[in-house]
N, C-alpha and C positions, 0 to 999 in steps of 0.2 A: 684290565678295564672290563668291567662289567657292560657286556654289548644289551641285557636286558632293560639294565637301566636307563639308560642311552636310547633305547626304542623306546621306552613310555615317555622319557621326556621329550624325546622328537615328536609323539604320537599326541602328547597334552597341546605342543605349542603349533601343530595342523590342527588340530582337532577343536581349538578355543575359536580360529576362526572362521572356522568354518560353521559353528554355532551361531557368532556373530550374523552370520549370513545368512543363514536360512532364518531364525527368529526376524530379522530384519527383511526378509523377503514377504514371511507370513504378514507381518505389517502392513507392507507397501500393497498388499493382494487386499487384507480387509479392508481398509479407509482407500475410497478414490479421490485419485489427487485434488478435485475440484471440492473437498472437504479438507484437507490437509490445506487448500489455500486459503476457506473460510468464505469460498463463493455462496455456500449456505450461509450466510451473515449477511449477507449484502440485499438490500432491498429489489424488487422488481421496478424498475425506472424507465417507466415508455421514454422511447427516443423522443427528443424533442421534436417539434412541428413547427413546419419553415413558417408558419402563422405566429407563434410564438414570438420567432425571433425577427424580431421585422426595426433593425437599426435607422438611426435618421442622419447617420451618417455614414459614407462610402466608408471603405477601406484603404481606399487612397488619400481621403482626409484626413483617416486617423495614421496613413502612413507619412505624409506633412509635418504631421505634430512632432513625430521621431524623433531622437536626435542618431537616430543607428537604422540599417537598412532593413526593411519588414522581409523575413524568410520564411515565415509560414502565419496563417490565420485559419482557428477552429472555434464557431460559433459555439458558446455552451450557455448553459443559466449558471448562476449562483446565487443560493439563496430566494429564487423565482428571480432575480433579476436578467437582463439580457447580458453579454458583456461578448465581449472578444478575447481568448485565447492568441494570443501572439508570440510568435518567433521571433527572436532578432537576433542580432550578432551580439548582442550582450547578453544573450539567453531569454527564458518567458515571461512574459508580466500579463496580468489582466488588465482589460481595458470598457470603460466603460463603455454600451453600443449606442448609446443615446447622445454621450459629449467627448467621449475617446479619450476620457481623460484617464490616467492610471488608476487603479483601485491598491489601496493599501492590503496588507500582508492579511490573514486571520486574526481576532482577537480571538480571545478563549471562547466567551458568550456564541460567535459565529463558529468556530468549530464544535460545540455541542451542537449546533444546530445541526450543520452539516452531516454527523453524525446522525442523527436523530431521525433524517429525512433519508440518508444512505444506508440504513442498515435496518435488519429486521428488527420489530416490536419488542419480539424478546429481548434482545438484548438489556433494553430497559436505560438505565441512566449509568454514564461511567463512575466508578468510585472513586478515581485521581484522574487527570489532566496535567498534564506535561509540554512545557515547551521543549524543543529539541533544536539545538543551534548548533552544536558540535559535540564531535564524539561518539557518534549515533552506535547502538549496540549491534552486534552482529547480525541479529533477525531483520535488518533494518540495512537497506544499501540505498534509499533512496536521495531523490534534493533535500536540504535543508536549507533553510529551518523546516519543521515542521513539529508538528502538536500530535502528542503520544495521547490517546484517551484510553484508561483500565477497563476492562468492565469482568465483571466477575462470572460471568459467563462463558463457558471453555477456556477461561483464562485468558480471554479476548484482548490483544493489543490492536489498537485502530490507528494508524500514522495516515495523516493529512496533511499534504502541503501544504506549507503556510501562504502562499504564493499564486496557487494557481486554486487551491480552496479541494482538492479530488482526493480521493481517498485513495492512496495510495496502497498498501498495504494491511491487511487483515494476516496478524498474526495469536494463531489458537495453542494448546498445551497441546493439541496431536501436531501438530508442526515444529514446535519441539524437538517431541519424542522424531517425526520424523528425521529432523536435521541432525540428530546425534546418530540415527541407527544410519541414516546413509553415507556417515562418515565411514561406516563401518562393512557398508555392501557395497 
């Protein structure tokens, strides 16, 4: 047995990953994470203002209407409109603040909006729009359904719930590259 041999090839199959490791460390060190999430994409959006959101109905009234137990409420806008965020034991739905009545899922038209008002100027207009029901791809662990929009821009994926209308996820080409090199660090 050639004991030479036998050391380079032990010394190739240390030595590959530890390459691995530091190339992928260099990474993690240039890009900070809050760009590997695509927080640079996302619009500056003052908090709402309790003036704004000024419902004409309780939260008791719109918990009445239920047919399941109210477990949490967070006032949001959608679209400029008022609405309520809700909990329940059947999971979230919106509601409208005015009549408490449910608001339906996203159509396409409302999630380019959505888009449009949530994310920076650049980004511009997406080149495909996808519904997402099931199957959702690996970059993607979120609720579904939800609406995949392209945009050609850092190779920008934008997932928005269908459901609650938020932008859930901003996935870029450096997040990516991230998610493959930290399989590997």
């Amino acid at each position: 047995m050639n004991w030479r041999r036998v050391h380079n090839i032990l010394g190739l199959f240390i030595a590959v990953p530890f390459i691995f490791w530091t190339l992928s460390g260099f990474f993690f060190t240039l890009y900070p994470i809050e760009t590997i999430r695509g927080a640079h994409l996302r619009a500056d959006i003052p908090p709402m203002e309790a003036s704004v959101f000024a419902p004409s109905l309780s939260l008791s009234e719109i918990e009445a209407k239920l047919d399941t137990r109210l477990i949490g409420a967070e006032p949001m806008l959608r679209l400029g409109k008022p609405v309520w965020k809700l909990q329940t034991e059947a999971g979230w739905s919106l509601h409208a603040a005015d009549t408490g009545l449910p608001i339906d899922a996203l159509n396409k038209d409302e999630a380019r909006q959505i888009a449009r008002f949530g994310l920076v100027p650049q980004m511009g207009t997406p080149i495909r729009i996808d519904w997402l029901a099931e199957d959702p791809p690996r970059e993607y662990r979120g609720a579904l359904p939800a609406w995949v929009l392209t945009y050609q821009q850092d190779g920008a994926r934008v997932y928005i719930r269908a459901d609650t209308g938020e932008i859930v996820t901003i996935r870029t080409r450096n997040w990516r590259i991230f998610d493959i090199f930290w399989r590997f660090h």
